[in-house]
PATOR-590554 format. One record per atom (N, C-alpha, C): residue in one letter; chain; x, y, z. Coordinates in Angstrom, 1 decimal, always signed. Layout:
! residues N
+---+---+--------+--------+--------+
| r | c |     c1 |     c2 |     c3 |
+---+---+--------+--------+--------+
| A | A |      X |      Y |      Z |
...
+---+---+--------+--------+--------+
***
This chain:
! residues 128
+---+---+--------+--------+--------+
| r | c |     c1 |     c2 |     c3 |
+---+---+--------+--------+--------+
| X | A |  +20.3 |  -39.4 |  -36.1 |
| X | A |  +21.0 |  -39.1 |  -34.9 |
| X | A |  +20.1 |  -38.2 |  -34.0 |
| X | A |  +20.0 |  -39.2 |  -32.8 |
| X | A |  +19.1 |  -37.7 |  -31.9 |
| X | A |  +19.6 |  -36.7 |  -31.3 |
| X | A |  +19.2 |  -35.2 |  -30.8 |
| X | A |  +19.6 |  -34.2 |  -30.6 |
| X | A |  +18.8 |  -34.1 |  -28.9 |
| X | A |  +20.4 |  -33.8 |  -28.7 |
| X | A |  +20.3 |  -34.2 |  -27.0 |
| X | A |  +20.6 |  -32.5 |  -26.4 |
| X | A |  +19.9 |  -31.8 |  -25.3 |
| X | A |  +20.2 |  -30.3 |  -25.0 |
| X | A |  +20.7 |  -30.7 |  -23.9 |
| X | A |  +21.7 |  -30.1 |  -23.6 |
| X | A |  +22.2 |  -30.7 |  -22.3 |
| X | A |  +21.7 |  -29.0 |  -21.0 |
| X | A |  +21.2 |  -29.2 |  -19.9 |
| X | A |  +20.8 |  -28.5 |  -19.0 |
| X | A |  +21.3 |  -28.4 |  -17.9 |
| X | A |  +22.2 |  -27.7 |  -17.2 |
| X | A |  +23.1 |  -27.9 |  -15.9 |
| X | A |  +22.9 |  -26.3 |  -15.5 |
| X | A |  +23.7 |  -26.3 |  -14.0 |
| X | A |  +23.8 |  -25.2 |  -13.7 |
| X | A |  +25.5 |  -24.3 |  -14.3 |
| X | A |  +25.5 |  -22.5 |  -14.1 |
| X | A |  +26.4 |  -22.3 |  -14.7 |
| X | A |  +27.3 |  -21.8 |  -13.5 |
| X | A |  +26.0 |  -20.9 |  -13.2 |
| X | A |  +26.4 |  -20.1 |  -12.0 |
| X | A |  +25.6 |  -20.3 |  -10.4 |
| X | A |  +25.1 |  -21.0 |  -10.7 |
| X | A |  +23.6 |  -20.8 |   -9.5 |
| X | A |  +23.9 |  -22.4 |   -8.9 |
| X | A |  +24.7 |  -22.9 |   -8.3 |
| X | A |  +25.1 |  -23.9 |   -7.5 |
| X | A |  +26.2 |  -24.1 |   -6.4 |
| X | A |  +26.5 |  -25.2 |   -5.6 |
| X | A |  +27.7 |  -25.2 |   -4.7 |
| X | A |  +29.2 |  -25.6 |   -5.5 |
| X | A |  +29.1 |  -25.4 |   -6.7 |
| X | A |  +30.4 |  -25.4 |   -8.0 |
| X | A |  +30.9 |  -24.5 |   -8.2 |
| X | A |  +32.0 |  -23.9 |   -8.5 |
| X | A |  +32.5 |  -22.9 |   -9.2 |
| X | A |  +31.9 |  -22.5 |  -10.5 |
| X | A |  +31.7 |  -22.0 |  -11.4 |
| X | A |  +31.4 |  -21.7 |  -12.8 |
| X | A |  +32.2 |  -22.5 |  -13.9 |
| X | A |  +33.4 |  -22.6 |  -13.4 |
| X | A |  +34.8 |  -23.5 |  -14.2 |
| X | A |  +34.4 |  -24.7 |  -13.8 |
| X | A |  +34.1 |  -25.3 |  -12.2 |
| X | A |  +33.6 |  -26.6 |  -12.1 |
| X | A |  +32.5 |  -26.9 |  -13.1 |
| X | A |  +31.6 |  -26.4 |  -12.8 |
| X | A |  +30.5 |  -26.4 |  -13.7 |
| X | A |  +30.3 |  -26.8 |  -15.2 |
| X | A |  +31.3 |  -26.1 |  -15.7 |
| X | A |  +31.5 |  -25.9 |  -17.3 |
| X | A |  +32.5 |  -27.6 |  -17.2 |
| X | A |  +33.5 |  -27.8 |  -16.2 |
| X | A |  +34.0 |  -28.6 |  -16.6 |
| X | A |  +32.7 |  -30.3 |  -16.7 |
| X | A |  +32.0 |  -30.0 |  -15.9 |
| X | A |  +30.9 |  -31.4 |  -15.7 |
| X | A |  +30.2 |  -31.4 |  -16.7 |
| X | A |  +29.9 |  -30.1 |  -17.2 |
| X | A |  +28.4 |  -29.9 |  -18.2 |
| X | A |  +29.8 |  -30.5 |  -19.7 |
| X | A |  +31.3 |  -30.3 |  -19.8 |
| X | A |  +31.8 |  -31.0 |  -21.1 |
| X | A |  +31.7 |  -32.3 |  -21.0 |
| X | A |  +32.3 |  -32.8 |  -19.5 |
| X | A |  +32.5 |  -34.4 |  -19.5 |
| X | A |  +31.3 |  -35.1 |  -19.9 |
| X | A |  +29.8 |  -34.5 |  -19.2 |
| X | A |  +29.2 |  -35.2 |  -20.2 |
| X | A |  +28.8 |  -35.2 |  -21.0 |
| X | A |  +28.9 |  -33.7 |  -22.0 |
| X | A |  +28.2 |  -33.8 |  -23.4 |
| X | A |  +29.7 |  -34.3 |  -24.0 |
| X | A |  +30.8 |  -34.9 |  -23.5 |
| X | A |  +31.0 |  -35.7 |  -24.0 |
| X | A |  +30.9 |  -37.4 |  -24.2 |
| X | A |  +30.3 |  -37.5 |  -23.1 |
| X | A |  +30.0 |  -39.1 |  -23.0 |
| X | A |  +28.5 |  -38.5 |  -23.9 |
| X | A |  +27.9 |  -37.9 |  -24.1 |
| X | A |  +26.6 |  -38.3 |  -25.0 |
| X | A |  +27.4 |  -38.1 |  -26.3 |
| X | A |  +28.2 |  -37.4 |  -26.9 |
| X | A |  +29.0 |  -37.5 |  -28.2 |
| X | A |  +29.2 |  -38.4 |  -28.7 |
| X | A |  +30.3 |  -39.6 |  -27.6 |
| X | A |  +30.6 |  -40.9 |  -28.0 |
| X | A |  +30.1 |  -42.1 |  -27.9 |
| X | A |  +28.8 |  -41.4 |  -27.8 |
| X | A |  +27.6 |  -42.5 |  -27.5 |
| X | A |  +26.5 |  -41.8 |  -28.8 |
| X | A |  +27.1 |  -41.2 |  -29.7 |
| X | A |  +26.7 |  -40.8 |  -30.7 |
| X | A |  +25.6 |  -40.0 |  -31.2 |
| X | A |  +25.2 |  -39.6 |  -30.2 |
| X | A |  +24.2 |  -38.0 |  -30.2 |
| X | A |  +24.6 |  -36.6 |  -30.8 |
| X | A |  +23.9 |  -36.2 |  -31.1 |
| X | A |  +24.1 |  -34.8 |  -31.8 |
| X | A |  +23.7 |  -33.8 |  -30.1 |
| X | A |  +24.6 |  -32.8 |  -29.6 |
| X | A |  +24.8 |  -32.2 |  -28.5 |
| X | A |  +24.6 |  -30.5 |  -28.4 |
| X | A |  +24.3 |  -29.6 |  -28.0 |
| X | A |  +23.7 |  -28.6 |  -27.8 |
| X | A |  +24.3 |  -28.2 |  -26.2 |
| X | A |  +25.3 |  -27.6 |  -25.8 |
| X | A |  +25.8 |  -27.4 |  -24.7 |
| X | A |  +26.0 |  -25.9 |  -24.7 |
| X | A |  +25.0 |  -25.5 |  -23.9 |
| X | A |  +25.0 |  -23.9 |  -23.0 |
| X | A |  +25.9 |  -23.7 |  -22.5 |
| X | A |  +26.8 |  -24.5 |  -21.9 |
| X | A |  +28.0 |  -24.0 |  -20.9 |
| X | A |  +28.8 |  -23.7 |  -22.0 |
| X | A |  +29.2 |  -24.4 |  -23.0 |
| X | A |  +30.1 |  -23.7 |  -24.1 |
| X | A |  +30.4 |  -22.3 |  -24.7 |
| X | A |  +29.2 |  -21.7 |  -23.8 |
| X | A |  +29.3 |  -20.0 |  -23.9 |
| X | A |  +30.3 |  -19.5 |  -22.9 |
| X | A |  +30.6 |  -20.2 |  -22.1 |
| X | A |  +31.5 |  -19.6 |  -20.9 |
| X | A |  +32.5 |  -19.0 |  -21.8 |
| X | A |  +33.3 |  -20.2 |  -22.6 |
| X | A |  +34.2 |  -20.3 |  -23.3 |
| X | A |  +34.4 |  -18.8 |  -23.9 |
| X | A |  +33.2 |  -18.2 |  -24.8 |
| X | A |  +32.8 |  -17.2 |  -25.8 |
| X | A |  +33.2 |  -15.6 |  -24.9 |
| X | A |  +32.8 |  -16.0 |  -23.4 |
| X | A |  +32.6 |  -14.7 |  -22.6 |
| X | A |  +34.3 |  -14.5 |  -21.9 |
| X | A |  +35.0 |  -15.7 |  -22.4 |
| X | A |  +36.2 |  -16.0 |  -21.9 |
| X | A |  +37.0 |  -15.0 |  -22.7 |
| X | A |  +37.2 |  -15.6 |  -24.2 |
| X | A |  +37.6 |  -14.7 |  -25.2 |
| X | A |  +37.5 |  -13.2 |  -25.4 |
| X | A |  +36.3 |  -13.2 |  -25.5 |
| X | A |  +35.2 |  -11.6 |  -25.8 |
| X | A |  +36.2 |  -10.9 |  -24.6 |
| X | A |  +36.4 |  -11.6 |  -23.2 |
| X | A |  +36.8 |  -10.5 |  -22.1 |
| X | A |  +38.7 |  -10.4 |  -22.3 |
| X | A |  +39.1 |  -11.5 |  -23.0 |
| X | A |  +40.5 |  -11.5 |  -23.4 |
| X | A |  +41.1 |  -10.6 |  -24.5 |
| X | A |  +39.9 |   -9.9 |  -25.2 |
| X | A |  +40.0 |   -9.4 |  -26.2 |
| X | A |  +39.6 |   -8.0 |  -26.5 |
| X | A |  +39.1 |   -7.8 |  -25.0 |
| X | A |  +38.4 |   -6.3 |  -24.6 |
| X | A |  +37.5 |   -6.1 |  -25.2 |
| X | A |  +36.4 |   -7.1 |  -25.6 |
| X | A |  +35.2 |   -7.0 |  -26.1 |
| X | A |  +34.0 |   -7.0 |  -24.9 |
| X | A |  +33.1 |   -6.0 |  -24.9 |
| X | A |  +32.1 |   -5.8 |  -24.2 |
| X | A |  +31.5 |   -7.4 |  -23.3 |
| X | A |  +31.1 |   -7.2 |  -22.2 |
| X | A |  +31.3 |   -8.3 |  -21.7 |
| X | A |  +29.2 |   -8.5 |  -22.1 |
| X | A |  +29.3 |   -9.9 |  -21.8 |
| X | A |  +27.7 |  -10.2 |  -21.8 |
| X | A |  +27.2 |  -10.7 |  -20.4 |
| X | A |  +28.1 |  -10.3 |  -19.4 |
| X | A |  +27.6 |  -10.6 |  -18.0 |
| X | A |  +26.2 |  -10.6 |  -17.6 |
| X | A |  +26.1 |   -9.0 |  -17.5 |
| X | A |  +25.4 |   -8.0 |  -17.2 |
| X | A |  +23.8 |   -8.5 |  -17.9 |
| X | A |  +23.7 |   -9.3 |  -19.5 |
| X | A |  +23.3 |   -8.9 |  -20.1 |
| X | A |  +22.7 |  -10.7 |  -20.1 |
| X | A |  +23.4 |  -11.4 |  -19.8 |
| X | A |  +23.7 |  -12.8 |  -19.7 |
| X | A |  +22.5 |  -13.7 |  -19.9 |
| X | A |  +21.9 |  -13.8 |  -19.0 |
| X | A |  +20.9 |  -14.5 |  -18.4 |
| X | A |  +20.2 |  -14.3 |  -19.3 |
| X | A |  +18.9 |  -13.0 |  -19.8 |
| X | A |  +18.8 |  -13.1 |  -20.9 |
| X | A |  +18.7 |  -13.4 |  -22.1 |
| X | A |  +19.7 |  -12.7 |  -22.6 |
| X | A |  +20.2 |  -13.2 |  -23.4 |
| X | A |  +20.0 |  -14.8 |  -24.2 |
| X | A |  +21.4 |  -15.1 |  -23.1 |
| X | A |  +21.6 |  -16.6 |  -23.2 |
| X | A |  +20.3 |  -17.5 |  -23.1 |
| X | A |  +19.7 |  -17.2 |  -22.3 |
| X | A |  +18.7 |  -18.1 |  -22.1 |
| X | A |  +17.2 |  -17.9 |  -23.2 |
| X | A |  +17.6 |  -16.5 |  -23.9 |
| X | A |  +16.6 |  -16.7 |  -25.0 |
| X | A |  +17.4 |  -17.5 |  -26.4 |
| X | A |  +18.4 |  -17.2 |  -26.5 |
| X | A |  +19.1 |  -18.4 |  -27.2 |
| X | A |  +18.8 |  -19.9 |  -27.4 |
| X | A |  +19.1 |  -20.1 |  -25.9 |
| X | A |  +18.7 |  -21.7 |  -25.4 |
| X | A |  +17.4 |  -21.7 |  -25.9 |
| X | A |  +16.6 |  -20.7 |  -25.4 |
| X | A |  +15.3 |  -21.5 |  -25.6 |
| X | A |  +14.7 |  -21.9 |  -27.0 |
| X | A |  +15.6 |  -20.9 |  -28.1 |
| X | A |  +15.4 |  -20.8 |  -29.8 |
| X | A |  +15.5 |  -22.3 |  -29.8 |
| X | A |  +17.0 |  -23.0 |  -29.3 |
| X | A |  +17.4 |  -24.5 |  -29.5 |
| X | A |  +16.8 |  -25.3 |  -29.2 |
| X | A |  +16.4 |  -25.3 |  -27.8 |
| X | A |  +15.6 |  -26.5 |  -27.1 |
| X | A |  +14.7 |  -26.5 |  -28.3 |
| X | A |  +13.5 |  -26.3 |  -28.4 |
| X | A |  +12.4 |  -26.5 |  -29.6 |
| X | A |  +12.5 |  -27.6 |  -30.6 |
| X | A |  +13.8 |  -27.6 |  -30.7 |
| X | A |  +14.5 |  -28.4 |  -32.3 |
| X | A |  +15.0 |  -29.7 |  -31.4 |
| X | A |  +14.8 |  -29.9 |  -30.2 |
| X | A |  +16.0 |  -31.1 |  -29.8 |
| X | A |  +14.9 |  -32.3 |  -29.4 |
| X | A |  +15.2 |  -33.8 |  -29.4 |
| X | A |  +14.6 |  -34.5 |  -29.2 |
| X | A |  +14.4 |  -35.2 |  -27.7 |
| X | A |  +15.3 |  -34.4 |  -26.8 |
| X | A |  +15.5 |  -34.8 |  -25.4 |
| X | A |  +16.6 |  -33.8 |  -24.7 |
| X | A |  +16.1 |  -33.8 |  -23.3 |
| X | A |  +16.9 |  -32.5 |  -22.1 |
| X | A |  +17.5 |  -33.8 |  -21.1 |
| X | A |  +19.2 |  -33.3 |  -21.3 |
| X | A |  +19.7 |  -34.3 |  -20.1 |
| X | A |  +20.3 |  -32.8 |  -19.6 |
| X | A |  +19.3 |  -33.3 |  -17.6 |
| X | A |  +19.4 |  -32.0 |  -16.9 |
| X | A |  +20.3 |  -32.9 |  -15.4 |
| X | A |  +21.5 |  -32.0 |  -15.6 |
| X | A |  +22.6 |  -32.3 |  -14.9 |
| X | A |  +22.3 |  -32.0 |  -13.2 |
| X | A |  +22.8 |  -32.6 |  -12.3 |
| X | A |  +22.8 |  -31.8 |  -10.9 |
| X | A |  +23.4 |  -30.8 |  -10.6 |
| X | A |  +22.4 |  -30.2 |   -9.5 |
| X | A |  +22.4 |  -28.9 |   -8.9 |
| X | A |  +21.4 |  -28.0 |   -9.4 |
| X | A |  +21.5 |  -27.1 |   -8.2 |
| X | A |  +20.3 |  -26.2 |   -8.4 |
| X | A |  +20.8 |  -24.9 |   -9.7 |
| X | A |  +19.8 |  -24.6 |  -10.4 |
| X | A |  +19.6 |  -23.7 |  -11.8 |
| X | A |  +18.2 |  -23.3 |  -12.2 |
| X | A |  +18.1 |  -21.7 |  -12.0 |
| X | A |  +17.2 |  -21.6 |  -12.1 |
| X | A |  +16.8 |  -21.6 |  -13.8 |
| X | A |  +18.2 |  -21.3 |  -14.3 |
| X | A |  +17.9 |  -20.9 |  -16.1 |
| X | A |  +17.8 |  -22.8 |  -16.5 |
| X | A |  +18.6 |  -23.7 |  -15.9 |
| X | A |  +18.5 |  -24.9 |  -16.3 |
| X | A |  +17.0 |  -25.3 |  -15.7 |
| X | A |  +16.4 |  -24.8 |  -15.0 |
| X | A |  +14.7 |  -25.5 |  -14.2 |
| X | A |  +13.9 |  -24.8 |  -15.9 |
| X | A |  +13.8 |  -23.6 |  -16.1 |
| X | A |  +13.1 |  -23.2 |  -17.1 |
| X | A |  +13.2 |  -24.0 |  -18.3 |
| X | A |  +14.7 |  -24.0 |  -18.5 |
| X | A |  +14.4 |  -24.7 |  -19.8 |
| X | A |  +13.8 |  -25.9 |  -20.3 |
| X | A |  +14.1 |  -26.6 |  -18.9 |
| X | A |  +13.5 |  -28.0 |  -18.4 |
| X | A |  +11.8 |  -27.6 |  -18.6 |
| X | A |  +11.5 |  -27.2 |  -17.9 |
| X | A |   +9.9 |  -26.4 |  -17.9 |
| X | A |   +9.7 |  -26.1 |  -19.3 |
| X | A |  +10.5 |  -24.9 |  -20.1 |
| X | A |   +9.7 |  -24.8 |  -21.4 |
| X | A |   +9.9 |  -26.6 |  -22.4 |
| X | A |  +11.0 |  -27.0 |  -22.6 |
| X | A |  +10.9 |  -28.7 |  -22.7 |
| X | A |   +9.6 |  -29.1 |  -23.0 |
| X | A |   +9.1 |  -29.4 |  -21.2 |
| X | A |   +8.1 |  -29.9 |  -21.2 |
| X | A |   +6.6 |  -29.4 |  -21.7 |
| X | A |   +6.9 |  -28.3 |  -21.5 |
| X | A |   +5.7 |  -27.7 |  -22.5 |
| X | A |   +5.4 |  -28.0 |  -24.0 |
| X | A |   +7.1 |  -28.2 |  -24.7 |
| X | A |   +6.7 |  -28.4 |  -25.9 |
| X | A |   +6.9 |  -30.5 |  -26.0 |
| X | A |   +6.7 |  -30.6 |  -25.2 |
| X | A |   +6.1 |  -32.2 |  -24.8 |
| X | A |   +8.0 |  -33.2 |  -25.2 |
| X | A |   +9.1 |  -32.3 |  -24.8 |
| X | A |  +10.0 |  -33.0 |  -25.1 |
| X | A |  +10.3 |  -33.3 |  -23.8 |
| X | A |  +10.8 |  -34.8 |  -23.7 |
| X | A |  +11.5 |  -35.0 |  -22.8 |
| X | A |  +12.8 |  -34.7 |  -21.8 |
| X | A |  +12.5 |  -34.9 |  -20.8 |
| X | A |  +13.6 |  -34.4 |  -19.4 |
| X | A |  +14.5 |  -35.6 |  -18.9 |
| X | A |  +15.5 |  -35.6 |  -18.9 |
| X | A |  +15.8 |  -37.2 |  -18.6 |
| X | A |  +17.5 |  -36.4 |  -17.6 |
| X | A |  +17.4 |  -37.1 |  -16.0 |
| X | A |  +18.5 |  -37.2 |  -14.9 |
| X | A |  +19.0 |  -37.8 |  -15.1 |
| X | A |  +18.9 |  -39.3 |  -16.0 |
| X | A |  +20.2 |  -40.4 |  -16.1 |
| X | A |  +20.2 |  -40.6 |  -17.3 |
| X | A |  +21.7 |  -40.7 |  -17.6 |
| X | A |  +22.3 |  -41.0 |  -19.2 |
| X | A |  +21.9 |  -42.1 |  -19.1 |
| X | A |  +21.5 |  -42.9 |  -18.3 |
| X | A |  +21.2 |  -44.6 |  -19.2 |
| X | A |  +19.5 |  -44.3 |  -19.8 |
| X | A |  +18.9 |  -43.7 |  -18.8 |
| X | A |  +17.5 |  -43.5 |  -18.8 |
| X | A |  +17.5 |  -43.1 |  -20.2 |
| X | A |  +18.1 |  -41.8 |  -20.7 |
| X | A |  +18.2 |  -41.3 |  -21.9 |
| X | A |  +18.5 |  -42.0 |  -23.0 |
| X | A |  +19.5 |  -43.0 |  -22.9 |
| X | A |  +19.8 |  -44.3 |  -23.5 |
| X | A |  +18.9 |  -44.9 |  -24.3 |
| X | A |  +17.8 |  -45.3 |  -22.9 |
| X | A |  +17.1 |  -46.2 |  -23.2 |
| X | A |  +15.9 |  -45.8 |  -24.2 |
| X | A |  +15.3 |  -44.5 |  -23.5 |
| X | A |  +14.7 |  -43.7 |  -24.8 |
| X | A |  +15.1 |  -43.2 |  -25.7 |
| X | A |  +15.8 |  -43.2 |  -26.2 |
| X | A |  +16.7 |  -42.9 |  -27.4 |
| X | A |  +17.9 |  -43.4 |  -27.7 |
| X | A |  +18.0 |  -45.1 |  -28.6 |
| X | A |  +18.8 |  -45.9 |  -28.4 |
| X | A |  +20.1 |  -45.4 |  -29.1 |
| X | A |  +20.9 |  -45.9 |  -28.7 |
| X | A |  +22.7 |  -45.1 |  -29.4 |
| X | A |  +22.7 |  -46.1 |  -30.2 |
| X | A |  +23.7 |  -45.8 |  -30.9 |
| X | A |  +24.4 |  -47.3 |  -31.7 |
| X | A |  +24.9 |  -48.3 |  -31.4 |
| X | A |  +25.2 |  -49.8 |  -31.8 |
| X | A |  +25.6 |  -50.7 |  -30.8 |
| X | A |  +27.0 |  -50.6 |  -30.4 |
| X | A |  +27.5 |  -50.1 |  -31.4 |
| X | A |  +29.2 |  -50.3 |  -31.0 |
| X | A |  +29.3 |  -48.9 |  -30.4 |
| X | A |  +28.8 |  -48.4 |  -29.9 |
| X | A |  +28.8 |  -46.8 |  -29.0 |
| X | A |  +29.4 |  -47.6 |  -27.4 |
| X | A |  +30.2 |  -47.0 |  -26.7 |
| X | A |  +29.7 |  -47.1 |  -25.3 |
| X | A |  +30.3 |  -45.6 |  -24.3 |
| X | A |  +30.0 |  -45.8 |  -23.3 |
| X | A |  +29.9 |  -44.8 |  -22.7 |
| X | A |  +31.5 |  -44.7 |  -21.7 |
| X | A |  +32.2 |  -43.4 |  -21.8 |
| X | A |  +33.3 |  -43.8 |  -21.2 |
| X | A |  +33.0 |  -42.8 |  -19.7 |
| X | A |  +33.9 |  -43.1 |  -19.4 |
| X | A |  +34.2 |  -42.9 |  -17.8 |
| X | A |  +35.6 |  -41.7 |  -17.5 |
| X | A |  +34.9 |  -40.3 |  -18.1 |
| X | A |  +35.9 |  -39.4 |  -18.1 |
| X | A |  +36.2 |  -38.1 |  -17.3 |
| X | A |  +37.2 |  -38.6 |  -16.0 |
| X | A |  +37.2 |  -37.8 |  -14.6 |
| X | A |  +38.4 |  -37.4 |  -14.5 |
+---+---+--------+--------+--------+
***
C-alpha cells in the first residue's frame, strides 16, 4: 500500500479554514478508496477544535511550527505529496522538503494514479 501525504492550504488562501479542512477530507478520502495509506495535516484542525472545547491551551500561537515540524517528521516516510489548490506557504515547504528528499509532488489524483497504481477494483468517487 503506498503512503500518500496530502499538502493543501489551512489557513493561507481565498477558503475559510473549515472550507479548507472540508476539501483537504474529500480528498484524502477519494485517495482512501482508491486504496492508499493517507497522512492528512488538516486533521489537526479537528485536535485544536477539541483541546479549545475542553479549555486546553490552544496551539495557535504555537501552530505553524509546531505542526509543520511534525509534518515534516512524516513526509520522509511517504511515497508521494498530493498538493491540493491554493496558495500555502507551510503546504509550498513541505512540497520543497519532498523534493529534496527526491519524493514525488503530484496536482492531479489521476497523475498520482498513474505513478502509483491503486487496485483494480478501486475507483474513485465523486464526493461534494
Amino acid at each position: 500500500m503506498y503512503k500518500i501525504f496530502v499538502a493543501g492550504p489551512m489557513r493561507s488562501s481565498e477558503l475559510t479554514v473549515e472550507e479548507n479542512v472540508r476539501v483537504a477530507c474529500i480528498e484524502a478520502h477519494k485517495l482512501l478508496s482508491m486504496g492508499y495509506a493517507v497522512y492528512l495535516p488538516h486533521a489537526f484542525h479537528l485536535v485544536e477544535q477539541v483541546c479549545k472545547k475542553h479549555h486546553l491551551p490552544s496551539l495557535e500561537e504555537k501552530y505553524r511550527s509546531r505542526m509543520l515540524a511534525n509534518d515534516f517528521r512524516w513526509l520522509q516516510d511517504y511515497d508521494a505529496v498530493y498538493r491540493l489548490c491554493g496558495a500555502s506557504d507551510g503546504a509550498d515547504a513541505e512540497c520543497a522538503l519532498a523534493e529534496m528528499f527526491s519524493i514525488p509532488v503530484f496536482r492531479d489524483i489521476y497523475d498520482l494514479s498513474k505513478q502509483f497504481p491503486i487496485q483494480p477494483n478501486s475507483e474513485i468517487e465523486d464526493v461534494n
